[in-house]
VMD Tcl script that builds the backbone (N, CA, C; Angstrom):
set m [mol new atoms 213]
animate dup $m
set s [atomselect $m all]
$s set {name element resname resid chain x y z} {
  {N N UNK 1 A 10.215 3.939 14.276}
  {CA C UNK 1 A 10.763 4.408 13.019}
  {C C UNK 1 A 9.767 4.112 11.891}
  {N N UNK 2 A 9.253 4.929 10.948}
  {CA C UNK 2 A 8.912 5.171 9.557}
  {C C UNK 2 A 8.696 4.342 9.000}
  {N N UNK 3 A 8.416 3.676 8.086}
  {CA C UNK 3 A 8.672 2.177 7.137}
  {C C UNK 3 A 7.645 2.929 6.221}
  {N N UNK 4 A 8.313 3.296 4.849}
  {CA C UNK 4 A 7.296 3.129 3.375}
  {C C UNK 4 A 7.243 2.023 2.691}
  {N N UNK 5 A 5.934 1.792 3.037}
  {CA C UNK 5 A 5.402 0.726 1.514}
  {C C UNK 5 A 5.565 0.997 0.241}
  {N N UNK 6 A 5.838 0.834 -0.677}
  {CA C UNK 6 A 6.087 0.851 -1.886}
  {C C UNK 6 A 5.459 -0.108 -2.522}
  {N N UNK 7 A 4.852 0.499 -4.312}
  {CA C UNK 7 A 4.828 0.058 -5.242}
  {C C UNK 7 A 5.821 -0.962 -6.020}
  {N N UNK 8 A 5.412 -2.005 -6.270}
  {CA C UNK 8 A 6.279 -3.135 -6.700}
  {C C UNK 8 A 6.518 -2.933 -7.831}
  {N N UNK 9 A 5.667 -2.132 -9.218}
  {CA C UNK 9 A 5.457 -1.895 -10.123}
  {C C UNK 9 A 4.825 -0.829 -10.606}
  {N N UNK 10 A 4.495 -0.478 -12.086}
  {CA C UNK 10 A 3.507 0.293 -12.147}
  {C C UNK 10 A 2.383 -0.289 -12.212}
  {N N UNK 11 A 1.065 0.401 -12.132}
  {CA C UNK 11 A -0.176 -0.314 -12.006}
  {C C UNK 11 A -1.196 0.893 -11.422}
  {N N UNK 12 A -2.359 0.387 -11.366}
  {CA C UNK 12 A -3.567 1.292 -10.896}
  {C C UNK 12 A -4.225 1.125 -9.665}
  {N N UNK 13 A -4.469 1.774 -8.123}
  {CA C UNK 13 A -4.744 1.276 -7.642}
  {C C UNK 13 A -6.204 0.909 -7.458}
  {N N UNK 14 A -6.607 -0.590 -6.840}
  {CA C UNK 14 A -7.926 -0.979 -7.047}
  {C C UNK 14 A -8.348 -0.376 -5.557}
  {N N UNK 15 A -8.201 -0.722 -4.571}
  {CA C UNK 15 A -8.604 -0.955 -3.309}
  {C C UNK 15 A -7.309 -0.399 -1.945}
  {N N UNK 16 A -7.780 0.349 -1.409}
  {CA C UNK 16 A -7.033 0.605 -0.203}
  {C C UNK 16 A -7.719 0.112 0.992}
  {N N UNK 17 A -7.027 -0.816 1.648}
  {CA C UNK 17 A -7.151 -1.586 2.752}
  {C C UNK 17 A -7.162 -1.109 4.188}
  {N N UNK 18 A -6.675 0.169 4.217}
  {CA C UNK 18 A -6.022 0.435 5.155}
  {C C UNK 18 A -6.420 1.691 5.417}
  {N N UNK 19 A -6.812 2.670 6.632}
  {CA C UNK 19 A -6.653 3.871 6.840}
  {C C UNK 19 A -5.433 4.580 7.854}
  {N N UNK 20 A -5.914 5.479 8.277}
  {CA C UNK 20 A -4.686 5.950 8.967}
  {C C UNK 20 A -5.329 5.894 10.289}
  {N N UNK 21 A -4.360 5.388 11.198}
  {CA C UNK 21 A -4.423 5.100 12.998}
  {C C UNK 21 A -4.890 3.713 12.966}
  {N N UNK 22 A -5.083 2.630 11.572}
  {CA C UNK 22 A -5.365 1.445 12.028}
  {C C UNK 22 A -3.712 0.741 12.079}
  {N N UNK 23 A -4.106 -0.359 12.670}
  {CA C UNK 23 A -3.420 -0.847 13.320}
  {C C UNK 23 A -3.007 -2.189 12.304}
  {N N UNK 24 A -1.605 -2.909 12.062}
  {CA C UNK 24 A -1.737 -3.540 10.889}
  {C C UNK 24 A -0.369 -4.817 11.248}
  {N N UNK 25 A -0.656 -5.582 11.061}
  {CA C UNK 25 A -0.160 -6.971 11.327}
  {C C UNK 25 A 1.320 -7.145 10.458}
  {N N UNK 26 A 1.922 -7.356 10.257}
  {CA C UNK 26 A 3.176 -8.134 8.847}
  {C C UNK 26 A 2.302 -8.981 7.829}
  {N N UNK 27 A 2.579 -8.653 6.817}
  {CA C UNK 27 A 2.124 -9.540 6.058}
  {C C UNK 27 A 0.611 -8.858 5.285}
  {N N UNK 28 A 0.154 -8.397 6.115}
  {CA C UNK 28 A -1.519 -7.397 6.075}
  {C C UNK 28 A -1.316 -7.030 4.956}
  {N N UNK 29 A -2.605 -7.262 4.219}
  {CA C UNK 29 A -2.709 -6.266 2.549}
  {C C UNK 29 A -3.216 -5.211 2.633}
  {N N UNK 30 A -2.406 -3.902 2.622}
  {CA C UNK 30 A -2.807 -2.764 2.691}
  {C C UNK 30 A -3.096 -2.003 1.340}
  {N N UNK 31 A -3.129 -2.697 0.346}
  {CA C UNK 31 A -3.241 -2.004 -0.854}
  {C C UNK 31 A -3.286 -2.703 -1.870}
  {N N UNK 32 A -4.364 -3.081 -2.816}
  {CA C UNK 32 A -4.146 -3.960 -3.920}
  {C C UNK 32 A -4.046 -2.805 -5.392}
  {N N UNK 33 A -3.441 -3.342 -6.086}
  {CA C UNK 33 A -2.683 -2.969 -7.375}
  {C C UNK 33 A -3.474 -3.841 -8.415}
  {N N UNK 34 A -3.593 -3.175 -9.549}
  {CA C UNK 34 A -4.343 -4.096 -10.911}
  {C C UNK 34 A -2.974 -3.279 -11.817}
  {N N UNK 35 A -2.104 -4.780 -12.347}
  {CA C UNK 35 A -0.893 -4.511 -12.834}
  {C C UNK 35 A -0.851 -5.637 -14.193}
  {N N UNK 36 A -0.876 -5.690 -15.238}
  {CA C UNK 36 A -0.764 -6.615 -16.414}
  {C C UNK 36 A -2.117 -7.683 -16.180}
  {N N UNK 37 A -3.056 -7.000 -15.938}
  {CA C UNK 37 A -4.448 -7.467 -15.664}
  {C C UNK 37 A -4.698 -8.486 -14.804}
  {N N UNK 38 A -3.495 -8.269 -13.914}
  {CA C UNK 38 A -3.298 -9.012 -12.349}
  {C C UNK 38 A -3.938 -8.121 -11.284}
  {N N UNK 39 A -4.235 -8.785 -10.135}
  {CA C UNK 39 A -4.145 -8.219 -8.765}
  {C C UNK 39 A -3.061 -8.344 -8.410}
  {N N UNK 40 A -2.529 -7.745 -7.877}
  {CA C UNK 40 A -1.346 -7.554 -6.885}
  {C C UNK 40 A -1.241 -7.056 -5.273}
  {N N UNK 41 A -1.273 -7.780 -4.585}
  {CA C UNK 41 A -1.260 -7.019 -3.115}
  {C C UNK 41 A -0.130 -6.843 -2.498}
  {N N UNK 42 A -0.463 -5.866 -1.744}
  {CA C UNK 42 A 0.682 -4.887 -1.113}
  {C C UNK 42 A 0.721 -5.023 -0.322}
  {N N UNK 43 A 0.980 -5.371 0.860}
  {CA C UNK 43 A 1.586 -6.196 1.932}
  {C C UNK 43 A 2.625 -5.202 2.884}
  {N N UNK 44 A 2.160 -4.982 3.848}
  {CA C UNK 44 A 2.632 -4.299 5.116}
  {C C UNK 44 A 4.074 -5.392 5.447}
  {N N UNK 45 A 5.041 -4.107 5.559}
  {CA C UNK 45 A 6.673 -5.424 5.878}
  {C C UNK 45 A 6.847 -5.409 7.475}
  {N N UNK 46 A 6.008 -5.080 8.372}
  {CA C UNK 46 A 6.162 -5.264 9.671}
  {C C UNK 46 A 4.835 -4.924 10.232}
  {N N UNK 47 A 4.514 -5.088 11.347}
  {CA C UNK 47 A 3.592 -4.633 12.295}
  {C C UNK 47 A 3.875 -3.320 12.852}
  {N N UNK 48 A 2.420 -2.565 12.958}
  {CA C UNK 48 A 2.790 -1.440 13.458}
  {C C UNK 48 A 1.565 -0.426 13.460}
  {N N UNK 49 A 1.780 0.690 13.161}
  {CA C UNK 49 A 0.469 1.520 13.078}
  {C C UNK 49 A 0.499 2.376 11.407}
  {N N UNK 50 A -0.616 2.805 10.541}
  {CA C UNK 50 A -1.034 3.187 9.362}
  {C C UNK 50 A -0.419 4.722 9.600}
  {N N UNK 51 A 0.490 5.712 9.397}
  {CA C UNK 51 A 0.592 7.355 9.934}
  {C C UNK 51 A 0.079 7.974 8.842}
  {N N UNK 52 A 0.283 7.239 7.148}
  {CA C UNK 52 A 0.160 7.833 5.715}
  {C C UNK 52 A -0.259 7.321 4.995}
  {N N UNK 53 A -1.698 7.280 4.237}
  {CA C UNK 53 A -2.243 7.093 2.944}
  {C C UNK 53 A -1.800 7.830 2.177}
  {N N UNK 54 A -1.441 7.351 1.284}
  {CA C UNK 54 A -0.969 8.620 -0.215}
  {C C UNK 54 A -1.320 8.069 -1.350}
  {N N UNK 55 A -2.326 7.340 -1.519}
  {CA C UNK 55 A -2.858 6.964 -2.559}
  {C C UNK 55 A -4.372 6.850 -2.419}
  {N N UNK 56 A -4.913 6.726 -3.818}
  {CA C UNK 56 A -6.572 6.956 -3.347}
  {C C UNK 56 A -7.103 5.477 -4.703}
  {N N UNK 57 A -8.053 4.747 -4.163}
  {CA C UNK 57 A -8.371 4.210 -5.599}
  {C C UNK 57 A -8.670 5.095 -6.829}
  {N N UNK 58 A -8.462 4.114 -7.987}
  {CA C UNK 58 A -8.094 4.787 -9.743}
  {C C UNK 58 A -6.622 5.256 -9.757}
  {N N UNK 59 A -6.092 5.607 -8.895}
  {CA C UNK 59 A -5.016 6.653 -8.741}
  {C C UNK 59 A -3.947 5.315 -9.623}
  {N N UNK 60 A -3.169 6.157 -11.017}
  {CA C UNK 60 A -2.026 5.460 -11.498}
  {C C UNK 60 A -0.823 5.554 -10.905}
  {N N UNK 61 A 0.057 4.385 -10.790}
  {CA C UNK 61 A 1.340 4.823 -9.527}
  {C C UNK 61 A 2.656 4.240 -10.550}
  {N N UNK 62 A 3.419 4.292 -9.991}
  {CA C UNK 62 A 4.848 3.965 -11.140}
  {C C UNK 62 A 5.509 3.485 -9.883}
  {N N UNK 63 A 6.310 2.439 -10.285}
  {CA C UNK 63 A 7.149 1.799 -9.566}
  {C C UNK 63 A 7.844 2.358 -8.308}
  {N N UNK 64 A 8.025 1.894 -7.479}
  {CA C UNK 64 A 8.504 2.865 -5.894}
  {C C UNK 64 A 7.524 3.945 -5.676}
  {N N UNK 65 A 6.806 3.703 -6.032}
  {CA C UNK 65 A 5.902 5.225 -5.513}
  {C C UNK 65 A 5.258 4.930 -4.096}
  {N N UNK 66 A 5.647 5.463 -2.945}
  {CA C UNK 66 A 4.813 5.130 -1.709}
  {C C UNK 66 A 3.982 4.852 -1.383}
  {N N UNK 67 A 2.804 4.161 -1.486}
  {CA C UNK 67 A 1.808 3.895 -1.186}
  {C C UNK 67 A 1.033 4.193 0.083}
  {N N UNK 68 A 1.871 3.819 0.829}
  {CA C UNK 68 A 1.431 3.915 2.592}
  {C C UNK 68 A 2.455 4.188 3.866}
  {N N UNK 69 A 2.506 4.789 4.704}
  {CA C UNK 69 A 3.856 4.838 5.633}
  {C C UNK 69 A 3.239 4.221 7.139}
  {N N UNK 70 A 3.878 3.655 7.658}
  {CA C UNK 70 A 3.657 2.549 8.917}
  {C C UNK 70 A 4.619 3.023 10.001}
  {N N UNK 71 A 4.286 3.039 11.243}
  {CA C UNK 71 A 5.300 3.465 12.015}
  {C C UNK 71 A 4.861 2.475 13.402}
}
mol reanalyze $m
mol bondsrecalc $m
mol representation Tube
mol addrep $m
């Protein structure tokens, strides 16, 4: 089953960690966020495999916005 990552906030993304068909642990930072002149990492909620990037660095995101889908 599916699992979207989501945006915790709004923010910009710095760095994508992750591509698609890699393979990714719980806990794994698949995406860091620059949010109130923080880093923020984005963090895979299970183990599993990468199916969806939907974000690219620079790219501005708004709160819940998907970031990545894991299956």
């Amino acid at each position: 089953m599916a699992q979207s990552v989501t945006a915790p906030m709004v923010g910009k993304v710095l760095e994508v960690k992750c591509k698609v068909g890699d393979k990714v642990e719980e806990d794994q930072i698949l995406v860091l966020l620059e949010a109130m002149k923080m880093e923020i990492p984005v963090v895979a909620p299970a183990a599993g495999s990468v199916k969806e990037v939907k974000v690219t660095p620079g790219q501005t995101v708004e709160s819940d916005t998907v970031l990545v889908v894991i299956e």
